[in-house]
VOGU-3710 file (C-alpha; in Angstrom, 3 decimals, decimal comma):
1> xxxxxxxxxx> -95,801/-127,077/-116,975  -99,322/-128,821/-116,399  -99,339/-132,490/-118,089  -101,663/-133,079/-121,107  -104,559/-135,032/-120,717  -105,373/-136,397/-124,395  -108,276/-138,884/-125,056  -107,771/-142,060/-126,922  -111,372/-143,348/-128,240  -111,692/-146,452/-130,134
11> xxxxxxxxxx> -115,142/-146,852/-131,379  -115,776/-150,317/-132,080  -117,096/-153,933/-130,521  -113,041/-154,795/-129,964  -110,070/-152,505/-129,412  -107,566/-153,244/-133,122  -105,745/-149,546/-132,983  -106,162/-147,642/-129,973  -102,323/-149,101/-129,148  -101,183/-147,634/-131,834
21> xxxxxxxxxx> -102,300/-143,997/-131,110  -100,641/-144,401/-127,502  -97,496/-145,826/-129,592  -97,390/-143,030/-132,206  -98,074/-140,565/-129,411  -95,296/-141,847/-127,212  -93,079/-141,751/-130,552  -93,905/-138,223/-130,849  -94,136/-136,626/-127,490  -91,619/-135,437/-125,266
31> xxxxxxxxxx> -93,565/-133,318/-122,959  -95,321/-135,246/-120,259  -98,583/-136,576/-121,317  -101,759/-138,882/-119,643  -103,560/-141,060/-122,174  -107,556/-141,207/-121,306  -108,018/-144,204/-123,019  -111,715/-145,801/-123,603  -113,311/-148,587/-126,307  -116,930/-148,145/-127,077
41> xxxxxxxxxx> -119,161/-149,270/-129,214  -120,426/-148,503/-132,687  -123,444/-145,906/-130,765  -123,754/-142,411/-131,652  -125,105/-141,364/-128,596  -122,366/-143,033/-126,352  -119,588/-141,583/-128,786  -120,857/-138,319/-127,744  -121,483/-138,695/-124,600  -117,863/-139,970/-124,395
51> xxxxxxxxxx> -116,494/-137,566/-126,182  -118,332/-134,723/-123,883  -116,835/-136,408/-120,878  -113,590/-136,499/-122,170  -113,502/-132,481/-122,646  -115,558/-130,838/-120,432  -114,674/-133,298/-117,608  -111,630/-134,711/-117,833  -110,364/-131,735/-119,918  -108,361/-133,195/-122,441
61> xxxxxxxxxx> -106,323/-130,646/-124,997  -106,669/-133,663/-127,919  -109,216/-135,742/-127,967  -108,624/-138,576/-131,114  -111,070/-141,371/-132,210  -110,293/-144,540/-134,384  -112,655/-146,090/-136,336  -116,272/-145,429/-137,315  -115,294/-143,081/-140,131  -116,637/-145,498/-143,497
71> xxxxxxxxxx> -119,715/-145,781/-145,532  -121,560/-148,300/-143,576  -124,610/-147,552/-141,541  -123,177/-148,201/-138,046  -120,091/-145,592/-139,087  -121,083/-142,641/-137,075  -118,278/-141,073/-135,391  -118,098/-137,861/-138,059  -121,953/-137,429/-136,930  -120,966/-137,788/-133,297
81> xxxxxxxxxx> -117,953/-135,114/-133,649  -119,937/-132,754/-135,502  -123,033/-133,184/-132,979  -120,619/-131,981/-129,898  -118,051/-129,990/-132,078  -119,173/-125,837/-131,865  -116,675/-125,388/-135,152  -115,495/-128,083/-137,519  -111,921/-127,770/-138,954  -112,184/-129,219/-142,310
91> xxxxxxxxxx> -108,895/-128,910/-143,315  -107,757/-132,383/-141,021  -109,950/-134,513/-142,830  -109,335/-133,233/-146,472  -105,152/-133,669/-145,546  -106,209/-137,078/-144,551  -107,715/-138,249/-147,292  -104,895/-136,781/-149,324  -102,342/-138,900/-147,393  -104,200/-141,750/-147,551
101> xxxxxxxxxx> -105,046/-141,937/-150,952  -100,870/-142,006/-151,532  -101,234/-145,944/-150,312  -105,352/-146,723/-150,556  -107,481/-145,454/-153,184  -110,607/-146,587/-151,023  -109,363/-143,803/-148,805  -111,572/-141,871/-150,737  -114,333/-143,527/-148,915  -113,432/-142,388/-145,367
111> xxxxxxxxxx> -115,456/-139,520/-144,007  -113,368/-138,649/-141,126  -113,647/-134,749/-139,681  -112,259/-132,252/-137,322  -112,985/-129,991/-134,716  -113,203/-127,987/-132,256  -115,271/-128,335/-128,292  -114,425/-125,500/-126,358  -110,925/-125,576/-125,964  -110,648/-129,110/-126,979
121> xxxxxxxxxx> -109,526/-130,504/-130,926  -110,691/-133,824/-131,698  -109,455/-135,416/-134,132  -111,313/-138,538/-136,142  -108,518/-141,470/-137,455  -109,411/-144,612/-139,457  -109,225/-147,685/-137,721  -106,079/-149,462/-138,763  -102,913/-149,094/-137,108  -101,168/-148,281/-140,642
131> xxxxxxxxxx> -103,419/-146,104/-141,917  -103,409/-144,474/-138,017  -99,422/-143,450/-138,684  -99,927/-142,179/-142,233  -102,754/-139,991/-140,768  -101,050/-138,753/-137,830  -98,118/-138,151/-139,318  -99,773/-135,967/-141,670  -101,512/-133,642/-139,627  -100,006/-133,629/-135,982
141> xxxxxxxxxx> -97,269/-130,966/-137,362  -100,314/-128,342/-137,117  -101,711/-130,404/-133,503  -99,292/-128,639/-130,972  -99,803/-124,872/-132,554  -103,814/-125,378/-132,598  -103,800/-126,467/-128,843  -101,289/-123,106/-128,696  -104,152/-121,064/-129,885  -106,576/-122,333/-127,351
151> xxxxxxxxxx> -104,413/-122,033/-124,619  -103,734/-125,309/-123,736  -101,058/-127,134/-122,651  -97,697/-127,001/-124,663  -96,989/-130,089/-126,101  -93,074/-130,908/-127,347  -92,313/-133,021/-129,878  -88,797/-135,359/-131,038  -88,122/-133,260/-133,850  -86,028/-136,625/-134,971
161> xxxxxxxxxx> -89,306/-138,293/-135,761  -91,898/-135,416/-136,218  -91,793/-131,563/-136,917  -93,884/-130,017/-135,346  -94,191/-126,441/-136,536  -94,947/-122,937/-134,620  -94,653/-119,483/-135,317  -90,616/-118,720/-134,405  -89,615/-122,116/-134,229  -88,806/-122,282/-138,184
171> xxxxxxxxxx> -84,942/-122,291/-138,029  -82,012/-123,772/-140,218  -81,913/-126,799/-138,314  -85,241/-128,113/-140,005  -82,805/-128,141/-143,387  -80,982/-130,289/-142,406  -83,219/-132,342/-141,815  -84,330/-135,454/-143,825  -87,881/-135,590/-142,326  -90,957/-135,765/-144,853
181> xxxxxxxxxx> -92,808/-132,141/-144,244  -96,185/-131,894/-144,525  -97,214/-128,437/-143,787  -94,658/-125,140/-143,604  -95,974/-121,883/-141,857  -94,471/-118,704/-141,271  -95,969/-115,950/-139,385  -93,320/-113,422/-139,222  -90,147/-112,160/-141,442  -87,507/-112,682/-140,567
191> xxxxxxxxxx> -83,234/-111,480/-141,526  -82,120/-111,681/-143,933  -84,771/-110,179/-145,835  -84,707/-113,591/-148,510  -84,707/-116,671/-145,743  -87,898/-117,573/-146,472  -87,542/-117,529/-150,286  -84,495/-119,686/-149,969  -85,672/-122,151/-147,419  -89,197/-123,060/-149,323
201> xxxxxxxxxx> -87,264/-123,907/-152,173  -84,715/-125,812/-150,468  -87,941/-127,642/-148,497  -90,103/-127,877/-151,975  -87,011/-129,655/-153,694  -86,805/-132,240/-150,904  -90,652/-132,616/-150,329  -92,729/-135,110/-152,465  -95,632/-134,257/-150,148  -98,249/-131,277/-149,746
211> xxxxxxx> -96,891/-128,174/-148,979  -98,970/-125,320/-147,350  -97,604/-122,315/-147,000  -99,389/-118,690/-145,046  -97,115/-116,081/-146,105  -95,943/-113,583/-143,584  -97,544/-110,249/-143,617
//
């Protein structure tokens, strides 16, 4: 199994959070992983040329930036991911946001995106380590299952402290579990005929968070 290279980018004059992406990953991951780590500064043109490095050179699966993501005019890193991105992946951002406006209701002032160089995600975070978690833990269940799809590496995860969730892998032992989920997906039926009816409701009546469901065919 080849190691994933993921990128660690925090854009800004001093490095507050990039630790805690290395933490959060370390939390997460049990499959071996190499952290690419770099602090820049608030410059569109070196956030892309970073980011540019970071997949077509170094080939990392996940590339995710901290900071840059407000209102103010040197908050550029959406503009920089979208400039080197060839499709966005909206749906990151808008779960986000969602999360984030749980704790901070000037979440709703964060512009962070998604998406998609080559075979490469990147992902853009806020820049405090708190809000970093909240994120992460929002929207890495889908992270391992996109790289999937783009044949990279295969990441594992410590289901004890995330789920991370791919096609097959949806089994009994995630009832018993008392972990927060934040997005379900089933791609095939399976027997009985009624499991999935009976395990989204058991999952709904547990979860006070965002459900989203694809339906088998």
């Amino acid at each position: 199994m080849s190691k994933a290279k993921i990128g660690i980018v925090t854009v800004s004059d001093e490095d507050l959070s990039g630790k805690a992406i290395i933490d959060t990953l370390n939390a997460y991951l049990t499959s071996e992983w190499e952290p690419v780590y770099q602090v820049i500064p608030d410059e569109q043109e070196q956030i892309e040329a970073t980011l540019i490095r970071l997949a077509d050179e170094e080939q990392c699966c996940l590339i995710v930036t901290t900071g840059g993501t407000g209102p103010a005019k040197r908050d550029v890193t959406p503009e920089a991911t979208e400039a080197v991105c060839d499709r966005m992946m909206p749906g990151f951002g808008e779960l986000m946001r969602a999360e984030s406006l749980k704790f901070v209701p000037p979440a709703i002032l964060s512009r962070q995106t998604a998406g998609l160089r080559d075979d490469t995600l990147i992902v853009n975070l806020p820049g405090k380590p708190k809000s970093i978690r909240e994120c992460l833990d929002a929207v890495f269940p889908a992270i391992p299952y996109c790289i999937d799809l783009m044949e990279g590496p295969y990441l594992e995860c410590d289901e004890t402290v995330i789920t991370y969730l791919r096609p097959n892998t949806f089994t009994p032992a995630l009832l018993r579990s008392e972990l927060p989920y934040t997005s379900i997906f089933f791609t095939q039926r399976r027997e009985p005929s009624d499991f999935h009816s009976v395990s989204l409701s058991l999952l709904i009546s547990r979860s006070k968070r965002m459900v989203l469901v694809r339906s088998p065919p």
